[in-house]
C-alpha positions as CSV (number, residue, x, y, z in Angstrom):
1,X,31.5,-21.7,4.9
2,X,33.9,-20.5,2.7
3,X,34.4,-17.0,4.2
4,X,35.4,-19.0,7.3
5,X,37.8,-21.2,5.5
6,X,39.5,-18.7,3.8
7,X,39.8,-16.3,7.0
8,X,41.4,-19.7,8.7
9,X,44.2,-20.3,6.2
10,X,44.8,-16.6,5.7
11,X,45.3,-16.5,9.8
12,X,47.5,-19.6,9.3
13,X,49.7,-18.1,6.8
14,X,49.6,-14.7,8.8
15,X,51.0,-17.0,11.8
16,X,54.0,-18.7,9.6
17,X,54.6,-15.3,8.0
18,X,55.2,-13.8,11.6
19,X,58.2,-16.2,12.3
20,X,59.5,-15.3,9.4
21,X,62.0,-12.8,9.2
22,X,61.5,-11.5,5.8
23,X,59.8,-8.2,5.9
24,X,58.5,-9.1,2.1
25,X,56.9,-12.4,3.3
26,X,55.0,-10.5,6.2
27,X,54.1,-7.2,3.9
28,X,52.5,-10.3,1.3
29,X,50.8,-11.6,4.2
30,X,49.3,-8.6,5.2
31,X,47.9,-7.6,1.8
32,X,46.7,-11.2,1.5
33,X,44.8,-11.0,4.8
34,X,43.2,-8.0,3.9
35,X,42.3,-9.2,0.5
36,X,40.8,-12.0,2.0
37,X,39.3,-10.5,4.7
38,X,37.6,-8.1,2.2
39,X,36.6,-11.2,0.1
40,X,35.3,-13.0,3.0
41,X,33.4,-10.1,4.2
42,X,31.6,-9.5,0.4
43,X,31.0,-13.4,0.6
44,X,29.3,-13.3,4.0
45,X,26.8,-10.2,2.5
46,X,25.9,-12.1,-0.6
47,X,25.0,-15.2,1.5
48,X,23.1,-12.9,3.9
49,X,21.1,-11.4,1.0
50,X,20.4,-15.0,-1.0
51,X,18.9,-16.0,2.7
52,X,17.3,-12.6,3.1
53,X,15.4,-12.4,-0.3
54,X,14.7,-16.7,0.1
55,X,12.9,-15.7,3.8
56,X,10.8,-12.9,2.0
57,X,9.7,-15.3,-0.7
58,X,9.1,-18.0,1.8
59,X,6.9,-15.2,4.1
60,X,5.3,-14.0,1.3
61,X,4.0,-17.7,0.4
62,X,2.8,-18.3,4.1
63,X,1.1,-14.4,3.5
64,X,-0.8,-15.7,0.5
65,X,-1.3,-19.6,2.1
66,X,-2.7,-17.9,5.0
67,X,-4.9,-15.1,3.0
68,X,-6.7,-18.1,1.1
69,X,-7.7,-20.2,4.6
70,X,-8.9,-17.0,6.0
71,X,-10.8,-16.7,2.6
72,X,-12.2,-19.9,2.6
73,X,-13.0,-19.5,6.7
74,X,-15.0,-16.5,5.8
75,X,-16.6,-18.3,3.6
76,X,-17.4,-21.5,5.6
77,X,-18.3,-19.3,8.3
78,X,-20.8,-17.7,6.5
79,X,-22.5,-21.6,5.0
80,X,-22.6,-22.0,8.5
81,X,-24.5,-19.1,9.9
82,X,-27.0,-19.3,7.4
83,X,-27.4,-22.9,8.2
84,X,-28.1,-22.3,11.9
85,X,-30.4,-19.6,10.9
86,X,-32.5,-21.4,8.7
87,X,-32.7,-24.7,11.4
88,X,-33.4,-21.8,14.0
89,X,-36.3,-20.4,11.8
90,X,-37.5,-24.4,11.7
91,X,-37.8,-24.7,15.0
92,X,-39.4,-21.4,15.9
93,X,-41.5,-22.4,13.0
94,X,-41.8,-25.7,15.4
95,X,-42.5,-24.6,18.9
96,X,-45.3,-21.3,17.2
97,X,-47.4,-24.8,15.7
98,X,-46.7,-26.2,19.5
99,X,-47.8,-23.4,20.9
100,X,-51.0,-22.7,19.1
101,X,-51.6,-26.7,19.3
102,X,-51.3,-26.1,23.5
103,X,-53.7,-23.0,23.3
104,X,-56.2,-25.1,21.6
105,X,-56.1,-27.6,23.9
106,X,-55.8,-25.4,27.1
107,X,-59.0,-23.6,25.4
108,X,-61.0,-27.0,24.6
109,X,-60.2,-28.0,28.7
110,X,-61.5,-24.8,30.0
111,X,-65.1,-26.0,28.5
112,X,-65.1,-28.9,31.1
113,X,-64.8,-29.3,34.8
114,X,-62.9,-31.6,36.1
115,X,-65.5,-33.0,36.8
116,X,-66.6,-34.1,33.6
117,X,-63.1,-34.9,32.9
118,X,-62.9,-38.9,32.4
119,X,-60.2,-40.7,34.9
120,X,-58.3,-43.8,34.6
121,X,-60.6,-45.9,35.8
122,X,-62.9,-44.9,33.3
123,X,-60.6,-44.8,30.3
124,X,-59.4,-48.2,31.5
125,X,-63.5,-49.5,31.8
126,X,-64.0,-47.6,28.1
127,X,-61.6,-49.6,26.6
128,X,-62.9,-53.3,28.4
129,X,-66.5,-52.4,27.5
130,X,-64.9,-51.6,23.4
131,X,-62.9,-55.2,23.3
């Protein structure tokens, strides 16, 4: 911002010094403008490098930021495996008691026909002859 004004009034004064017909007055102007112009320029590059070194700083924080909510994904990914695991090895554990509870019982129907097997009718006259 101050680069700018500073190259604006020294291209003002530049201007008036041209109407001018004093060949001091436009040799002053000259030096001035380059002077400035140098100034503005050294300026500009210290502004560049404040906003240069505060962009590193700020990229290095998002670096670090981001580096501890991988960490702490890793981590919660990791809680949550092991939980799926272990409710995974529950019901496995589960469906090997099923199955062993379904062989019995397919082994204890194979001793009977279905013949012998009772129906409804019979369940339903069991449970009027018990009342």
């Amino acid at each position: 911002m101050v680069a700018n004004v500073l190259l604006v009034m020294i291209c003002v004064g530049v201007s008036v010094s041209l109407f001018s017909q004093n060949q001091w007055i436009l040799r002053a102007a000259a030096v001035a403008a380059v002077a400035v112009a140098i100034g503005a320029s050294v300026l500009t590059r210290h502004q560049l490098l404040i906003e240069r070194l505060a962009h590193s700083d700020e990229r290095a924080q998002v670096a670090q930021e981001y580096s501890r909510i991988t960490s702490a994904r890793v981590v919660e990914n990791a809680e949550f495996v092991d939980l799926m695991q272990r409710r995974l090895d529950t019901i496995d554990q589960r469906l090997d008691k099923i199955d062993e509870e379904v062989a019995t019982v397919v082994a204890a129907g194979d001793k009977h026909s279905h013949a012998d097997a009772p129906t409804v009718v019979d369940l339903k006259l069991r449970g009027l002859a018990a009342s």
